[in-house]
N, C-alpha and C positions, 0 to 999 in steps of 0.2 A: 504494500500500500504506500508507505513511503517514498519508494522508487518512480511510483506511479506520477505521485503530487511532484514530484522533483523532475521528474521526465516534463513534466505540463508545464509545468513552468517554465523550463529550459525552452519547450515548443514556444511557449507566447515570447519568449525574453530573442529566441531565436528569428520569430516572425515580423515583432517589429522591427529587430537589427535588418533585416531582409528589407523592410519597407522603408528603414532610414535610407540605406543605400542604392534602392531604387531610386527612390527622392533624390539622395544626392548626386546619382551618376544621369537622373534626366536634367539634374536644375547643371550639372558640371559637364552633357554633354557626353557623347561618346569617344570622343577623338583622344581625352587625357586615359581614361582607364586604358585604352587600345595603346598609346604610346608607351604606359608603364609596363604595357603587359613585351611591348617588341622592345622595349630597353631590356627587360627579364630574359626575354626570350634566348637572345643572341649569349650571355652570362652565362644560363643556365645549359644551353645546350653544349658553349665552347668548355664547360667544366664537363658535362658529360661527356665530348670529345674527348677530353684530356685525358677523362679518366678511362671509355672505353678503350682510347689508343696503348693508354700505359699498360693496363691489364692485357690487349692484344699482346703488345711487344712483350709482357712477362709469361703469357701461355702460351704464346705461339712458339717461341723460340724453346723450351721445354722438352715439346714431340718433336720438335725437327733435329732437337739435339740427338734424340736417338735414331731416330730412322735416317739424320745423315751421317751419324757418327758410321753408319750401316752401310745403308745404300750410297748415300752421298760419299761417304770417304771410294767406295768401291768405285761410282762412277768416277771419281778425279784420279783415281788408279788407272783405270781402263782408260781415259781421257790420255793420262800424261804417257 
């Protein structure tokens, strides 16, 4: 029961926040949340970059260590 009245309340405290920011994003326009959201964007993705590229070059090189320590050393045998 108490979970319940505390869940309600969060809804009401939750739906005016919703219709404050309605309010404010029709009286502020769409063009500033859009602009914060492509400043965010470009941040957010170039750290995901970074960090997918890191974790690549730290697993990829891994397997290749051994299937070239394998194959790879064998083709540069056969090559040379």
């Amino acid at each position: 029961e108490s979970m319940k009245t505390i869940s309600e309340e969060q809804l009401q405290a939750f739906i005016l926040k919703a219709r404050e920011k309605k309010s404010l994003s029709q009286a502020t326009d769409v063009p500033d949340p859009l602009s914060q959201l492509v400043v965010d964007e470009p941040t957010s993705k170039g750290s995901k970059r970074k960090i997918s590229e890191e974790t690549a070059r730290i697993s990829i090189p891994i397997p290749k260590k051994g299937d070239d320590g394998t194959a790879g050393g064998d083709s540069i045998e056969a090559l040379a």
